[in-house]
C-alpha positions as CSV (number, residue, x, y, z in Angstrom):
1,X,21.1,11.6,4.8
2,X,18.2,10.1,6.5
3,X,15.5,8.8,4.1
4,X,11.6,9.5,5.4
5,X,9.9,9.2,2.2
6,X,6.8,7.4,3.7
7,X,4.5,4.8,2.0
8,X,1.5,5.4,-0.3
9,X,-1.7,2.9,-1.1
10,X,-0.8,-0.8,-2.4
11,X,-3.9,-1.5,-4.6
12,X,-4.6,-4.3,-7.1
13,X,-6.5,-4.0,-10.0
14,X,-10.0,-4.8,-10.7
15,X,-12.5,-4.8,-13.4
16,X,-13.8,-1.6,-14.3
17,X,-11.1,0.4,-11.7
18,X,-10.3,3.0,-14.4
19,X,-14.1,4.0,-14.2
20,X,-14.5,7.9,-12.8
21,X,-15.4,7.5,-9.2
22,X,-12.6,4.8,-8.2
23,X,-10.6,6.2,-5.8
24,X,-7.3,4.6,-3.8
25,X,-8.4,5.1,0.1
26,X,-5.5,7.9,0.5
27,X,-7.1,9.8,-1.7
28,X,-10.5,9.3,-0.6
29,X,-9.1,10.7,3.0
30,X,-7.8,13.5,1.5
31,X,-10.9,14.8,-0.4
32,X,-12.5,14.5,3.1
33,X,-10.0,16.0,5.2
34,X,-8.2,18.4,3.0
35,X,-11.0,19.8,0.9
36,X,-14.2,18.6,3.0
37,X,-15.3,17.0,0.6
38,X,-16.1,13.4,-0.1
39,X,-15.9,11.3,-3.2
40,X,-19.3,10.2,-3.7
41,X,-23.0,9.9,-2.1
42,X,-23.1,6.4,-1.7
43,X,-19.6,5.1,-1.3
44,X,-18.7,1.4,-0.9
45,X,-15.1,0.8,0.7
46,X,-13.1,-2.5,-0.5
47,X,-9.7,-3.8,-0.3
48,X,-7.7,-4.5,3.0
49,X,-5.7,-3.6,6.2
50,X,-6.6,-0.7,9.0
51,X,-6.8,2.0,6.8
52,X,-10.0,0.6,4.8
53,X,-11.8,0.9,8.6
54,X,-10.4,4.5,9.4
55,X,-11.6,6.0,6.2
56,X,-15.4,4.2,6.1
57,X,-15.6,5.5,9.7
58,X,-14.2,8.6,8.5
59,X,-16.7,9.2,5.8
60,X,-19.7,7.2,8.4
61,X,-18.9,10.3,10.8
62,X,-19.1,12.8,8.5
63,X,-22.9,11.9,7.1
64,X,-21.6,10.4,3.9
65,X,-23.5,7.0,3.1
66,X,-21.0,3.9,3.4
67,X,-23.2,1.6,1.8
68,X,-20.8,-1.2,3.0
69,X,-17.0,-2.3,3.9
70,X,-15.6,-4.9,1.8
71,X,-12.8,-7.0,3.6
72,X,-10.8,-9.2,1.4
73,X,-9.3,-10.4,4.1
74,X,-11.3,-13.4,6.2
75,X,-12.3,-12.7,10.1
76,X,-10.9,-15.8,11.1
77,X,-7.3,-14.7,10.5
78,X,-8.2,-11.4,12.3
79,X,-9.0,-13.6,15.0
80,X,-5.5,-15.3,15.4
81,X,-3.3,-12.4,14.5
82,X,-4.8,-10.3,17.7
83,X,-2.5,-11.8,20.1
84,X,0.4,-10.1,18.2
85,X,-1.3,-7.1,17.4
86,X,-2.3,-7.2,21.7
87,X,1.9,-5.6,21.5
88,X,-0.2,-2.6,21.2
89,X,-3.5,-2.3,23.0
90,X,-3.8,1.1,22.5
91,X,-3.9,1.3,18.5
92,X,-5.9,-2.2,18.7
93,X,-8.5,-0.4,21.0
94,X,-8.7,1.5,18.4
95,X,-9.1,-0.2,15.3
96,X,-11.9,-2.2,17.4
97,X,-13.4,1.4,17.6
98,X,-13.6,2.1,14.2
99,X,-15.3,-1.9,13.6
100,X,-18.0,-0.1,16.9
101,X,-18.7,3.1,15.3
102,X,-20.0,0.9,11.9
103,X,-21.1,-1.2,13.9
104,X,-23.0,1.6,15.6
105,X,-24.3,3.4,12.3
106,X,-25.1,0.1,10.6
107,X,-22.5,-0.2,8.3
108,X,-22.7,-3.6,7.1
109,X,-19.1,-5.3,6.7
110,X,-17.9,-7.6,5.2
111,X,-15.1,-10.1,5.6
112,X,-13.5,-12.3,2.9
113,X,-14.6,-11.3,0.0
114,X,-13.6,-11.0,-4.1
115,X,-14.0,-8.5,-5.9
116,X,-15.1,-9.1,-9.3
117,X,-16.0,-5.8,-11.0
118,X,-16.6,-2.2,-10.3
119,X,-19.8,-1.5,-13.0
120,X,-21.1,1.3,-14.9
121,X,-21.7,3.3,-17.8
122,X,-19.3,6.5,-17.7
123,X,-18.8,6.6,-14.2
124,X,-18.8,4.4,-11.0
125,X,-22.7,2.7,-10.2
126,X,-22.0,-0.5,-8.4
127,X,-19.5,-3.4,-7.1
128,X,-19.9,-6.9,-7.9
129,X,-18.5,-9.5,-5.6
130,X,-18.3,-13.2,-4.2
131,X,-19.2,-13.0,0.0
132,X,-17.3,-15.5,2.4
133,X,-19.6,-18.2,1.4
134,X,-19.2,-18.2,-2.9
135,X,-22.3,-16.7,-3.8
136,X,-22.1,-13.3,-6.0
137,X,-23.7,-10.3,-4.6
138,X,-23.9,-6.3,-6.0
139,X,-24.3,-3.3,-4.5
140,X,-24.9,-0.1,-6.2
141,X,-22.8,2.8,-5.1
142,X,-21.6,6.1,-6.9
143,X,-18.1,5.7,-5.8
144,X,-15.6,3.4,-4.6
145,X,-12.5,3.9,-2.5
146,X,-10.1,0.7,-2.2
147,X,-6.4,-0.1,-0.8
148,X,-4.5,-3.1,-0.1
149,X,-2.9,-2.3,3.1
150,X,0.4,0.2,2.6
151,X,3.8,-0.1,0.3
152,X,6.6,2.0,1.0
153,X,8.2,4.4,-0.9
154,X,12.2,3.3,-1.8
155,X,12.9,4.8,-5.1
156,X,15.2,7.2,-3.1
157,X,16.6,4.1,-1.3
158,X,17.3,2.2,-4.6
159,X,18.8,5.6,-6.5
160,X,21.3,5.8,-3.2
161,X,22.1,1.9,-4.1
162,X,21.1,0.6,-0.9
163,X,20.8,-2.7,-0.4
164,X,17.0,-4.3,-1.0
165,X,15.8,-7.2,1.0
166,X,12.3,-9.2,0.1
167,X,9.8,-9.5,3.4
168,X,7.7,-12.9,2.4
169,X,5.1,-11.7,5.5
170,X,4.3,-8.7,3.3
171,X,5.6,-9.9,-0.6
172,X,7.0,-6.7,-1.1
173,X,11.0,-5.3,-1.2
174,X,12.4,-2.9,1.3
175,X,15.7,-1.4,1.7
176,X,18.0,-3.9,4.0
177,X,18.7,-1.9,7.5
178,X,19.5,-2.6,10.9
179,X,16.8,-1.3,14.4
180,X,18.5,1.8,13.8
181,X,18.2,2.7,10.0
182,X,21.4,1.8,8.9
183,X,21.7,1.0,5.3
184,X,24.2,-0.9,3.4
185,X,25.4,3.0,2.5
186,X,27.7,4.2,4.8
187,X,25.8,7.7,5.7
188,X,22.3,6.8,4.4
189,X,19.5,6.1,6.6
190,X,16.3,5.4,6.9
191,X,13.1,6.1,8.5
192,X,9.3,5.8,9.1
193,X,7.1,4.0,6.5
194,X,9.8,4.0,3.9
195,X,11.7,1.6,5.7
196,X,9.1,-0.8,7.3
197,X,5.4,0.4,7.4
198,X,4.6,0.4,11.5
199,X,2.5,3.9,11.0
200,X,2.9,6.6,12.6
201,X,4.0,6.6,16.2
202,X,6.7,3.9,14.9
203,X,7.9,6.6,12.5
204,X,8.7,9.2,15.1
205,X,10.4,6.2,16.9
206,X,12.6,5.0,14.1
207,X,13.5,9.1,12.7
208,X,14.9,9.7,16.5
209,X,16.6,6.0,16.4
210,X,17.9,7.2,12.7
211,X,19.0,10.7,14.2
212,X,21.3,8.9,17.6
213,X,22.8,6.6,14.3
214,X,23.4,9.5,12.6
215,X,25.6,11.2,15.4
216,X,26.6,8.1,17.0
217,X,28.5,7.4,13.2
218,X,29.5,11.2,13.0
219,X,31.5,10.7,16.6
220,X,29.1,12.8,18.7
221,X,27.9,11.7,22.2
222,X,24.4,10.1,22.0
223,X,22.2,8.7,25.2
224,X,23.0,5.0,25.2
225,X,19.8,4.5,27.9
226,X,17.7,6.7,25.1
227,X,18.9,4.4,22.3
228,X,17.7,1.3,24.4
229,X,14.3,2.1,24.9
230,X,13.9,3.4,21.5
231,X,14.8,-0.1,20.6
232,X,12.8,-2.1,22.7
233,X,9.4,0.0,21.6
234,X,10.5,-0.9,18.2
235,X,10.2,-4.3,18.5
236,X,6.8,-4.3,19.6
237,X,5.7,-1.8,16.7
238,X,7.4,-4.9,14.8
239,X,5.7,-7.6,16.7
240,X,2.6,-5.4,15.8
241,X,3.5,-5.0,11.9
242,X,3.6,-8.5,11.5
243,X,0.0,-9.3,13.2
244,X,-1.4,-6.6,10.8
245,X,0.4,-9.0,8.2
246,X,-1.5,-12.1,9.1
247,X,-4.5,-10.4,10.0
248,X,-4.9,-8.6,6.5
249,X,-2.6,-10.3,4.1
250,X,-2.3,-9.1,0.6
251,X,-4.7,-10.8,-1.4
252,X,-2.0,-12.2,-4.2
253,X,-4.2,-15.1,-5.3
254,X,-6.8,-11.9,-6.4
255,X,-4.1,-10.4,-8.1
256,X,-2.8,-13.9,-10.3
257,X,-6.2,-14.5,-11.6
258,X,-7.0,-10.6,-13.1
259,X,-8.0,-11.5,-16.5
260,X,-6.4,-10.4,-19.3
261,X,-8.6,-7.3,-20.5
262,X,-8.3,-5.6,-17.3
263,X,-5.9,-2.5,-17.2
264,X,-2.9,-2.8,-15.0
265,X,-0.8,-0.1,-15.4
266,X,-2.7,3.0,-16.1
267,X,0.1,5.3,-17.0
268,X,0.9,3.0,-20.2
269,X,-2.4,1.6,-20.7
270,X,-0.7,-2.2,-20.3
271,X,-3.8,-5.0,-19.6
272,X,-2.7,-7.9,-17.5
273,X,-2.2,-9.5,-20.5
274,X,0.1,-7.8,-21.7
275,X,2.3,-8.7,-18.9
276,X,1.4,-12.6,-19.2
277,X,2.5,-12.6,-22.5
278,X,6.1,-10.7,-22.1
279,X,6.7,-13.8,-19.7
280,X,5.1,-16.6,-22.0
281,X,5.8,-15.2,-25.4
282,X,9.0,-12.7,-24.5
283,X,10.8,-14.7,-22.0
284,X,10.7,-11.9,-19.7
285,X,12.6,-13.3,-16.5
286,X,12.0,-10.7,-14.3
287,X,9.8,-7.0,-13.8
288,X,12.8,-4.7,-15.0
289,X,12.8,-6.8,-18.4
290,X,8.8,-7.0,-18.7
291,X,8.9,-3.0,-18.5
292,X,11.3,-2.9,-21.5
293,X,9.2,-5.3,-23.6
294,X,5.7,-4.3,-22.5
295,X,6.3,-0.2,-20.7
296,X,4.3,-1.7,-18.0
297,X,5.6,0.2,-14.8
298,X,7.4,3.1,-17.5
299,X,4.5,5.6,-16.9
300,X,4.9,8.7,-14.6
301,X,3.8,7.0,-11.3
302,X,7.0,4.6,-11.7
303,X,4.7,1.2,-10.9
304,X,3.5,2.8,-7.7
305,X,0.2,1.9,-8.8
306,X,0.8,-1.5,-10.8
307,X,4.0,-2.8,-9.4
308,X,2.9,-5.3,-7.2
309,X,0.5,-6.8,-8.9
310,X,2.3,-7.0,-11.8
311,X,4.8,-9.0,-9.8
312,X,2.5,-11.6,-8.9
313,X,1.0,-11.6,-12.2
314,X,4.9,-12.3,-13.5
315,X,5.7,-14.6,-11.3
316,X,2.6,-17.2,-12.1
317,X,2.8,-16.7,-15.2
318,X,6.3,-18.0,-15.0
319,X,5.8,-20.3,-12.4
320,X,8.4,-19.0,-10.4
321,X,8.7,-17.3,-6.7
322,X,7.5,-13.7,-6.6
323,X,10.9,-13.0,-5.0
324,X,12.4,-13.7,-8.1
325,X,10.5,-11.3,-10.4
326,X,12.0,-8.5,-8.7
327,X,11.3,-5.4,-8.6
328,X,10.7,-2.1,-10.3
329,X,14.1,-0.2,-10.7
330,X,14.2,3.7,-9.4
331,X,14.7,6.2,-11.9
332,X,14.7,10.2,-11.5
333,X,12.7,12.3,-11.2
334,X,11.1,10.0,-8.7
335,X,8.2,12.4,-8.6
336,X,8.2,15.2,-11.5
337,X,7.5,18.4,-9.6
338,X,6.5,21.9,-11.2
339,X,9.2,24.5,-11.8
340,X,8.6,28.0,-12.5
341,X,11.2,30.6,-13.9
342,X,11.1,34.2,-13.2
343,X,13.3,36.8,-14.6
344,X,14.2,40.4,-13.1
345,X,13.9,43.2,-15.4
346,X,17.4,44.3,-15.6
347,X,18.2,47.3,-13.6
């Protein structure tokens, strides 16, 4: 079985994010491109990682108003990570073409930032922030769309029992595989953003890598010279993953310090909080625990949405290493799908 489950949006919770008119920045891409339709008149665009540019340019192209790009991430570390991401000039060229087009429609952006609220009175009417230099800044908007960079999807990974492994460059767990997509499960494998997010030309790379593993283990004759390039693009999709690591980190200092009245998990209603005290008053040890006490992570998007954050939060509350939180356990149905019955009129 090969495992290309993909990844979905990492996003951190912020003041006022429950407001109607918050969207993640998948979602925001989807309304365009699905439905042509877009989330809002004046839409500012906040959080992290390439994404954040593809959709504001997106929306820019479109005629939508982006009233601004908030980076959380500071230039300077852009700066330094390009030599890695330089493994691939073609998808740097065009990231830098994204940055040009804003440029080009006077798109203001704006690099390391805080968020501190997303305001209004029934719906969505402005952001509040800190800018690179401390001071506090607002801009009113009718919608926001916001992502942390990517987090893959492994509750299929972790109901096969595969083997997880914690990557410190991006403080999130991932099933333990080799170049190829070998799991600790004899006959599992796994592919694409599910495994390690490299986007989308990676993908393709590791499903045909997955597929030669696949036959080579099932005794079938496989192209040994096909297998070795494979590899060798890999590793600089790799080299690439981990500039796009240090160029846009995720922001886990933001994440610590959300105060205690914000909602975390959405599902369950739980306020950071909430999860403080299962550590402080509970004893909680680790995330798995803090769900039992607290149902944070219980609801039907199985922490998708609060999970990391709600690691970090853990973890400094505890003082410990966010490896040793954890992480959110798998449980079916991963995603609850529809199911109609019919019945034949007998004959």
């Amino acid at each position: 079985m090969i495992l290309a489950t993909g990844a979905t949006d990492r996003l951190l919770p912020v003041k006022g994010w429950t407001l109607p008119g918050c969207y993640s920045l998948g979602a925001a891409q989807i309304a365009l491109k699905a439905q042509a339709c877009a989330i809002g008149r004046s839409v500012v665009f906040m959080g992290t990682g390439p994404l954040l540019y593809m959709v504001s340019y997106q929306y820019a192209k479109a005629g939508v108003n982006v009233v601004a790009v908030l980076d959380t991430s500071p230039f300077d570390g852009q700066l330094r990570a390009l030599p890695q991401m330089a493994s691939r000039p073609m998808l740097l060229a065009k990231g830098m073409y994204y940055r040009a087009q804003l440029w080009k429609r006077k798109v203001p952006v704006y690099s390391g930032v805080r968020p501190l609220e997303i305001q209004g009175h029934g719906s969505v009417e402005g952001v509040q922030y800190t800018d690179a230099s401390g001071q506090e800044r607002f801009l009113a908007c009718d919608a926001v769309a916001m992502g942390f960079h990517l987090r893959s999807e492994t509750q299929l990974a972790d109901l096969a029992r595969c083997r997880f492994i914690f990557d410190e460059t991006l403080a999130q767990w991932a099933p333990e595989s080799d170049i190829d997509g070998r799991t600790s499960v004899f006959g599992i494998y796994v592919a694409g953003d599910g495994a390690r997010v490299l986007g989308a030309d990676a993908a393709e790379i590791s499903g045909q890598l997955a597929a030669l593993a696949l036959l080579e283990d099932l005794g079938k004759p496989i192209d040994v010279k096909q297998c070795a390039a494979l590899r060798k693009q890999q590793r600089k999709m790799e080299m690439f993953r981990r500039g796009l690591a240090k160029a846009f980190p995720w922001p886990s200092e933001l994440a610590r310090s959300v105060a205690d009245d914000v909602i975390l998990c959405r599902c369950e209603a739980i306020t950071a909080g909430d999860v403080r005290r299962s550590a402080v008053d509970k004893f909680a040890p680790e995330l798995n625990r803090a769900k039992a006490l607290v149902r944070v992570g219980m609801g039907r998007c199985q922490g998708r949405f609060c999970g990391s954050a709600a690691a970090e939060i853990l973890a400094d509350a505890r003082k410990a290493p966010l490896e040793s939180t954890g992480r959110l356990r798998g449980q079916a149905p991963v995603k609850p799908l529809p199911t109609t019955y019919s019945r034949k009129p007998s004959q």
